[in-house]
N, C-alpha and C positions, 0 to 999 in steps of 0.2 A: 501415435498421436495423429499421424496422417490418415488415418484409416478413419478412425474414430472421432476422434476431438473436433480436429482442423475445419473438417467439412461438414459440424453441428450445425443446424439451423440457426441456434443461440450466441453461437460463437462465432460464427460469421461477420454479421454487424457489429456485436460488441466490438472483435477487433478491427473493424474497418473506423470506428467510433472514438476507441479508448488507447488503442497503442500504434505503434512502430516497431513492427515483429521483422528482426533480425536473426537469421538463421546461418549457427557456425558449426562447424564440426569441430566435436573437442578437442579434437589435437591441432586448431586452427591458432597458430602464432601470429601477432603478442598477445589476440585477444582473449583464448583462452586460458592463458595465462596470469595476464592482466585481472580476470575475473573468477581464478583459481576455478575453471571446470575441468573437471574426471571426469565425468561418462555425460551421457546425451540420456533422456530428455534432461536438461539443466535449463529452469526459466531463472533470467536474471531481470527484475523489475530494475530499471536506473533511470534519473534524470533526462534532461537536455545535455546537462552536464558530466554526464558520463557518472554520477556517484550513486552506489547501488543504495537500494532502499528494502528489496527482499529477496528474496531467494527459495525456488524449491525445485528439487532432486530429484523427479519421480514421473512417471506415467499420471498424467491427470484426467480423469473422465469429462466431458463436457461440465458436470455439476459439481464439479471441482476446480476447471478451469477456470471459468469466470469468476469466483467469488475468494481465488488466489491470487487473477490480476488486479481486483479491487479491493481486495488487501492492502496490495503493492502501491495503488493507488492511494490509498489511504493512508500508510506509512509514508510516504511520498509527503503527502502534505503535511506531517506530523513532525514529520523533519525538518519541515520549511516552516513550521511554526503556523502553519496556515491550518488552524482548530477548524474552523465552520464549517471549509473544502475535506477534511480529514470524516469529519462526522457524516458529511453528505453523501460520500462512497462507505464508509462502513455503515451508515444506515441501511445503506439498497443491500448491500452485503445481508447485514443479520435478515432484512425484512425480504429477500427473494433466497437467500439460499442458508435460512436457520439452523440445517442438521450439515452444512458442510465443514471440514474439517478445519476451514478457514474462521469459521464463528467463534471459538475461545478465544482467539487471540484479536479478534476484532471487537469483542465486546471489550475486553483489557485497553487497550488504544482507545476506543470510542469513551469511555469512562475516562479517559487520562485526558483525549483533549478536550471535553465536557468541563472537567475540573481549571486545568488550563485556559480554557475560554474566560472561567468563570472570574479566574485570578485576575485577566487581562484584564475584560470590564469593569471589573470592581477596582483596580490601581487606576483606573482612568478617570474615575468615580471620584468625589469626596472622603475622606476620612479612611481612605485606606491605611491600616495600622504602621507599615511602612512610608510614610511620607512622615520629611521631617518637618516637625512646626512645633512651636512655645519649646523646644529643648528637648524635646520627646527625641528619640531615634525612631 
């Protein structure tokens, strides 16, 4: 990763942009403990709050790195129920890096909080079939 990924022209800014890159050595206690890592490269995407949101295991090439942390990102806000922020990073996801290994599961997500969005504005709406009125449930 240091050879290759780290010092990508791409991945530079993104992470100077997008994260707070913490680097431990897996046998570093409580913390790799605390976030169950075995072996190194182990990226763990988490909050402010320290709550993980993704996780992957493996050597990542520059064009897989970036669109693994916007994943993270992505699930991040998906978690936090925050649709529009969720769609906004797996948009750039599927639309800058569409054959990476990251795009199934982001197209999955981006479709979940699409529908999710759609749920919200429409209970916000008039005549959502769950609101109670005249004795209906």
């Amino acid at each position: 990763m240091d050879a290759v990924t780290y010092p990508d022209l791409k991945v530079i800014p993104f992470m100077k942009k997008y994260v707070v890159p913490v680097r431990l050595s897996f046998d570093a206690k409580p913390e790799s403990e605390d976030f169950e890592v075995k072996w190194t490269p182990t990226f763990v995407v988490v909050d402010a709050d320290g709550t993980e949101h993704h996780r992957a295991g493996k050597f990542l090439a520059p064009g897989e790195f970036i669109p693994m942390i916007l994943l993270g990102i992505g699930k991040t806000h998906f978690d936090r129920q925050a649709y529009e922020e969720a769609m906004a990073s797996l948009d750039r996801l599927l639309r800058d890096y569409p054959q990476s290994d990251s795009a199934p599961e982001a197209i999955y997500y981006r479709q979940v909080s699409e529908s999710n969005q759609t749920i919200r504005l429409v209970a916000m709406g008039k005549g959502w079939p769950f609101q109670k009125d005249a004795g209906r449930v």
